[in-house]
Residue frames relative to the residue before (quaternion, step in Angstrom):
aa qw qx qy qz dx dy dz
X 1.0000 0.0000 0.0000 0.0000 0.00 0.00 0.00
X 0.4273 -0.7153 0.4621 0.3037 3.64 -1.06 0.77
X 0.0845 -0.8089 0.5106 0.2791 3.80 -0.68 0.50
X 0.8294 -0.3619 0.2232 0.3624 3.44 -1.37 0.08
X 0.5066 0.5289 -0.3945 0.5550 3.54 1.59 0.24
X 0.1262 -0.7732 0.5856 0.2078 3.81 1.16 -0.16
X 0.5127 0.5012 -0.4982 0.4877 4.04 0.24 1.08
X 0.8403 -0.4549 -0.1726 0.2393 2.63 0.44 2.45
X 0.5031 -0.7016 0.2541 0.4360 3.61 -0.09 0.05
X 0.5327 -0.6146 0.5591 0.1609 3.64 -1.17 1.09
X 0.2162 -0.7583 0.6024 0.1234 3.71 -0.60 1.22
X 0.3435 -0.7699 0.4776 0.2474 3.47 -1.42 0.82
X 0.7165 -0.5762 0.1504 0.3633 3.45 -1.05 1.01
X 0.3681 0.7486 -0.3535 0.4233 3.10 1.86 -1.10
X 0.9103 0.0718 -0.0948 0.3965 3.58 -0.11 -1.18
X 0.5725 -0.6008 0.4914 0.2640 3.61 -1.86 0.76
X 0.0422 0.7429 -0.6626 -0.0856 4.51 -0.22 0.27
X 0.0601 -0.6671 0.7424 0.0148 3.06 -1.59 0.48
X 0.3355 -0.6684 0.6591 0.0797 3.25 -1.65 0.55
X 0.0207 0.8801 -0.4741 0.0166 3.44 -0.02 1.28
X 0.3042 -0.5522 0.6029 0.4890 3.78 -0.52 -0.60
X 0.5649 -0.5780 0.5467 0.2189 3.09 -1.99 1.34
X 0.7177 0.3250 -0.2907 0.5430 3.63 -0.88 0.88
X 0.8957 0.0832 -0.0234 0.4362 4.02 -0.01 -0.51
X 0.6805 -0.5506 0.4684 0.1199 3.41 0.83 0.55
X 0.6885 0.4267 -0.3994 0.4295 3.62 0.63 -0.43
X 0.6612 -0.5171 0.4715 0.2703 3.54 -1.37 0.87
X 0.1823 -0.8213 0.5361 0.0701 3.67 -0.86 0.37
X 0.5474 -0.6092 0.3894 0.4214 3.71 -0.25 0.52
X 0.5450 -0.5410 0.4677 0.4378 3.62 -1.65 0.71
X 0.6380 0.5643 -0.2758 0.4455 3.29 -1.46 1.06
X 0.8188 0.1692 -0.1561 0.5259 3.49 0.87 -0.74
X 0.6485 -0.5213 0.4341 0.3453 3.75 -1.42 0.78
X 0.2208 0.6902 -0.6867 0.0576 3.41 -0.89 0.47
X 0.4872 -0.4680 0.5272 0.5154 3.96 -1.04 -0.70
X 0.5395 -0.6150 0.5529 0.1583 2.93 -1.98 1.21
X 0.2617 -0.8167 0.5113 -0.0561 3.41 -0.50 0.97
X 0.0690 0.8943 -0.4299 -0.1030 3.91 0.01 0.39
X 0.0363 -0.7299 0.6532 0.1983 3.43 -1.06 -0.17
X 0.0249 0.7295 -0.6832 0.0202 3.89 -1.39 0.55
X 0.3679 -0.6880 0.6139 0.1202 3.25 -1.14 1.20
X 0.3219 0.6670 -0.5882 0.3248 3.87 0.83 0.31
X 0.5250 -0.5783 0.5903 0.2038 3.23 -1.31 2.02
X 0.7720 0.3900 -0.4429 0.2361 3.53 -0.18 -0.79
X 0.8795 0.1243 0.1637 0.4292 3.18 1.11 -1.47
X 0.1466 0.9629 -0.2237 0.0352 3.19 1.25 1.33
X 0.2812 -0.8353 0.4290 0.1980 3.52 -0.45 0.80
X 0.0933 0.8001 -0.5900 -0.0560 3.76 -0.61 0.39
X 0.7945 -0.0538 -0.1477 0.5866 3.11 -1.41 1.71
X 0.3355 0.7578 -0.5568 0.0555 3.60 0.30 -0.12
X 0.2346 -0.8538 0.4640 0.0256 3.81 -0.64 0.87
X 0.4559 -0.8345 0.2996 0.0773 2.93 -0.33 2.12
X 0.2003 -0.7941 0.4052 0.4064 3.24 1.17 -0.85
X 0.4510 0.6632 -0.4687 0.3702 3.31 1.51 0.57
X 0.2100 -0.7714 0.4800 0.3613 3.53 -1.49 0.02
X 0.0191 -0.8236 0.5664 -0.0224 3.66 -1.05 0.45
X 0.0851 -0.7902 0.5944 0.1224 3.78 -1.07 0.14
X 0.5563 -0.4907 0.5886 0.3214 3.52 -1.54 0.91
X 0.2283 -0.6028 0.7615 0.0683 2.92 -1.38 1.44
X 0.5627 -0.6090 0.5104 0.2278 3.54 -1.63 1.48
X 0.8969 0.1006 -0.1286 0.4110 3.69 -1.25 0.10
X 0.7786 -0.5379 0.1923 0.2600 3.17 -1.58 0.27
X 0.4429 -0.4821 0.4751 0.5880 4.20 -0.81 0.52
X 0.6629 -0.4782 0.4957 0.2935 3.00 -2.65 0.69
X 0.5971 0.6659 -0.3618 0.2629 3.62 1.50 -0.86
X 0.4106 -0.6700 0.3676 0.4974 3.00 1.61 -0.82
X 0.2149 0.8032 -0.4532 0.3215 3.66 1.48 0.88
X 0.3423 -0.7664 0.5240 0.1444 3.73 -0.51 1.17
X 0.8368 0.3825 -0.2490 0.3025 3.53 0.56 -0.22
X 0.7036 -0.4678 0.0922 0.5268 3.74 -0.69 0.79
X 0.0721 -0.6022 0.7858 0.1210 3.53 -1.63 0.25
X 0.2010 -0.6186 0.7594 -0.0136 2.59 -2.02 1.37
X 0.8987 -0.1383 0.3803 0.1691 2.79 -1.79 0.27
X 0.1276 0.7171 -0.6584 -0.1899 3.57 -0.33 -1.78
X 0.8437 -0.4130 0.1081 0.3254 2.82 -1.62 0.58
X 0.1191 -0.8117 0.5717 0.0062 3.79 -1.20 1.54
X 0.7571 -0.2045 0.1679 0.5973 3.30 1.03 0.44
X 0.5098 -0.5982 0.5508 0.2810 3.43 -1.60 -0.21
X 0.6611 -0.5660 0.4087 0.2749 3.74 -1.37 1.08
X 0.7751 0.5375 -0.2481 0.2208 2.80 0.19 -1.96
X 0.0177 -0.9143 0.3978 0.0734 3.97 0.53 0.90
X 0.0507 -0.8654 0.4325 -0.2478 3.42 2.49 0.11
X 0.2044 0.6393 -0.7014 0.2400 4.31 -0.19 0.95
X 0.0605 -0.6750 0.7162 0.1664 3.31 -1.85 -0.04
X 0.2922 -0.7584 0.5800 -0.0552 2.64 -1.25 1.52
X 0.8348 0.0866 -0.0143 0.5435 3.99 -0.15 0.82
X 0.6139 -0.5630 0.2306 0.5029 3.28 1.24 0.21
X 0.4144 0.6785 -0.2804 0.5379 3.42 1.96 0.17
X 0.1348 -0.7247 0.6543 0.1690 3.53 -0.64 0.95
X 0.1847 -0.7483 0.6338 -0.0651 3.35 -1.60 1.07
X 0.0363 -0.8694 0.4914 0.0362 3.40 -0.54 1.72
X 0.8081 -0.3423 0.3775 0.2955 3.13 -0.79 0.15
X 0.7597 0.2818 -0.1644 0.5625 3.63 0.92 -0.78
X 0.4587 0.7281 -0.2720 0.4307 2.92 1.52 0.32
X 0.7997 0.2230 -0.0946 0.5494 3.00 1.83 -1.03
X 0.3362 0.6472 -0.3630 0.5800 3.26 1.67 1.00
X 0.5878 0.5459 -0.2527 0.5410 3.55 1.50 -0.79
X 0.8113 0.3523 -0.2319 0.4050 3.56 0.88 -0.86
X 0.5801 0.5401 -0.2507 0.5559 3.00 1.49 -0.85
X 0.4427 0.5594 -0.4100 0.5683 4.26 1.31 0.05
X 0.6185 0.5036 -0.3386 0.4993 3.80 0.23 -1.01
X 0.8544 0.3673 -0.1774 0.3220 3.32 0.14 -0.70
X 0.2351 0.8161 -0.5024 -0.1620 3.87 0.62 -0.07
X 0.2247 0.5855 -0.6634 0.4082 3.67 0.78 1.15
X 0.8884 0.2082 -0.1979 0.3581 3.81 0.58 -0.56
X 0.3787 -0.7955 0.4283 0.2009 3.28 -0.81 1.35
X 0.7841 -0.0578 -0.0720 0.6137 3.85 0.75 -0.18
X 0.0743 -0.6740 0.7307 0.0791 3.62 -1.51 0.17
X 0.1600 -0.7019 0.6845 -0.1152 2.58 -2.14 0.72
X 0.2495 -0.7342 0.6297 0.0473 3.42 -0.18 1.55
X 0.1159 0.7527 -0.6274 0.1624 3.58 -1.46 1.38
X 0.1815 -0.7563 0.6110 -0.1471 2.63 -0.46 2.36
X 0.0763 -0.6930 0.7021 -0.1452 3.30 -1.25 1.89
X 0.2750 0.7056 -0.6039 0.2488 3.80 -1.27 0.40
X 0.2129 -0.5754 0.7281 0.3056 3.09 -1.46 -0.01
X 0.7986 -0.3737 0.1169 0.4570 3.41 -1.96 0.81
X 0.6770 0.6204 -0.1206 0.3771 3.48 -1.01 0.19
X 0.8820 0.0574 0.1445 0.4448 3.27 0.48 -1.64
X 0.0072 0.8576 -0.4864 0.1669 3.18 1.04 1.61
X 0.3180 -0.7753 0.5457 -0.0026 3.28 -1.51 1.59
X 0.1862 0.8576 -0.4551 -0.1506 3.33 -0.43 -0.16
X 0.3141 -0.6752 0.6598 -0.1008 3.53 -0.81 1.32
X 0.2211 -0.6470 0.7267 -0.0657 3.52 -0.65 1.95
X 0.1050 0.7174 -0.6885 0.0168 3.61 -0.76 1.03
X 0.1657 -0.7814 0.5817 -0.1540 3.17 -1.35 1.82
X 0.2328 -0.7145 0.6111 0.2487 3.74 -0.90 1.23
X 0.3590 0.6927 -0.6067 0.1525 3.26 -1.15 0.39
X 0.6668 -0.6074 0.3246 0.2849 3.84 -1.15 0.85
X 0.5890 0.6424 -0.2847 0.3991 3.08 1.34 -1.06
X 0.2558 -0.6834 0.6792 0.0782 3.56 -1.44 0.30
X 0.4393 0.7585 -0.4590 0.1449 3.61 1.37 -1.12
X 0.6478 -0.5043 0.5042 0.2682 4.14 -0.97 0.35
X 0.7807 0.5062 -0.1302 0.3424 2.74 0.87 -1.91
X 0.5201 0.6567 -0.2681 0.4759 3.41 1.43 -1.36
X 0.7279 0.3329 -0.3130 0.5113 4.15 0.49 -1.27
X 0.7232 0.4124 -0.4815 0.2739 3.71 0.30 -0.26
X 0.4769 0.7082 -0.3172 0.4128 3.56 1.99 -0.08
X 0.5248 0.6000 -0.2005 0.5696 3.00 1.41 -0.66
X 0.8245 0.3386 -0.2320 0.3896 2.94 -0.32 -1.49
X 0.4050 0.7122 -0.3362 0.4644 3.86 1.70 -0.81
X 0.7284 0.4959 -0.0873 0.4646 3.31 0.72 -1.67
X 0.7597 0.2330 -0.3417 0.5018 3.23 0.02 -0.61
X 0.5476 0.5000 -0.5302 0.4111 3.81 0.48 0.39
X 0.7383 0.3854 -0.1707 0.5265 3.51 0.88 -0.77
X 0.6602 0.2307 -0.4876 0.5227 3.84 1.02 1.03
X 0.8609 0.1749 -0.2608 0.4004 3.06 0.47 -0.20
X 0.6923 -0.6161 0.2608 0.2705 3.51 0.93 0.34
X 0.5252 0.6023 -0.1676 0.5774 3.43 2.12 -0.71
X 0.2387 -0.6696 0.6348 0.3027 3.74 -1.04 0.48
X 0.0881 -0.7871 0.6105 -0.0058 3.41 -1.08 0.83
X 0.4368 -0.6440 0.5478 0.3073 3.71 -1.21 0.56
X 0.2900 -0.7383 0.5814 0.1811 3.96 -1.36 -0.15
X 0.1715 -0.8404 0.5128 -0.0373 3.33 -0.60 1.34
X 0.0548 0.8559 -0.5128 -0.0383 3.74 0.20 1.16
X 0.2273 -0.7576 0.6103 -0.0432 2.91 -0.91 1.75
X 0.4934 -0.5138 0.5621 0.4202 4.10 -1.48 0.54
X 0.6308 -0.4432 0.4899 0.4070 3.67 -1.52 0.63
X 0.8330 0.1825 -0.2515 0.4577 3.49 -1.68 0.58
X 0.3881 0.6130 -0.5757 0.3771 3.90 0.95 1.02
X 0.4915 0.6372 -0.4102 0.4291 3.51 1.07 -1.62
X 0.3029 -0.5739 0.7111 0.2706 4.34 -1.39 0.34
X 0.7104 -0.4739 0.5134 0.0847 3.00 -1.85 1.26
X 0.6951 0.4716 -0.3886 0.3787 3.93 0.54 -0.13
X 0.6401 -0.5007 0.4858 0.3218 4.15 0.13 0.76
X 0.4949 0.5910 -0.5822 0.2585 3.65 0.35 0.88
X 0.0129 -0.7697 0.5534 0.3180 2.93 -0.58 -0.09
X 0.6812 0.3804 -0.2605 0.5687 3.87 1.03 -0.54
X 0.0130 -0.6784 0.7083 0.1945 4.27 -0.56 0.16
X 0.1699 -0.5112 0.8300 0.1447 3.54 -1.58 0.28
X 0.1064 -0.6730 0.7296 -0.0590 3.24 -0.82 1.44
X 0.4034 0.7168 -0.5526 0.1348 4.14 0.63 -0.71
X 0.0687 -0.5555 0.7453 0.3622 3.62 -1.67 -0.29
X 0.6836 -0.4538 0.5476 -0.1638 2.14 -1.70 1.21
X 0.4133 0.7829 -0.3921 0.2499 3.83 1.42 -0.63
């Protein structure tokens, strides 16, 4: 619920929230976008882990009201990031698979640009490395999950934006 500080919305004790990453389920640090995830123990109508497909993020310290329990965010959009690219649908957990294989890379981010027609895709990956060898693994990979040839964009950690995508559709659309 939102209190009278409007600085975000105060969860009730009743219910469990996580902040996961879209596609794999893994928790994300306070602070960052992920999908809101819920659990309630409510005899009539319980929910475990149940995945909203919304996105949100744990906001750090306490409400100005002096409210003791977490604040999030509220609603930042929707998870589901599901795009098709070449007639080829392309999911999210798809690129959590490729971006697993690799623990040289700490996050990725699949970014499909084009006009109609003439779809690109550009696997952008933080990680320290620079190695040749590392982008043709990738690029190897992401032909062999998802079926699409794609380019690799190595970027320094903390390039990737803060907002729980993991796929952007950047196309126009013209």
């Amino acid at each position: 619920y939102e209190t009278s500080a409007r600085e975000g919305l105060v969860l009730d004790e009743g219910v469990i929230v996580e902040i996961v990453r879209p596609g794999t389920g893994d928790p994300v640090p306070e602070g960052e976008v992920g999908e809101l995830v819920i659990t309630t123990l409510n005899p009539d109508y319980p929910l475990i882990r149940f995945g909203t497909g919304d996105l949100s993020a744990v906001l750090p310290g306490q409400c100005p009201t002096g409210r003791t329990n977490t604040r999030i965010k509220g609603w930042m959009g929707r998870a589901d990031q599901t795009t098709k690219v070449r007639g080829m649908f392309v999911h999210p957990g798809q690129i959590a698979t490729i971006a697993r294989r690799f623990p040289q890379v700490q996050r990725a981010r699949l970014v499909v640009s084009g006009e109609m027609a003439n779809d690109q895709m550009v696997l952008q990956v933080e990680t320290t490395e620079t190695a040749e060898g590392l982008a043709h693994q990738l690029s190897d990979a992401i032909r062999e999950v998802t079926k699409l040839r794609g380019e690799v964009q190595m970027v320094p950690p903390g390039t990737l934006p803060n907002d729980g995508k993991v796929i952007e559709d950047a196309r126009s659309y013209k």
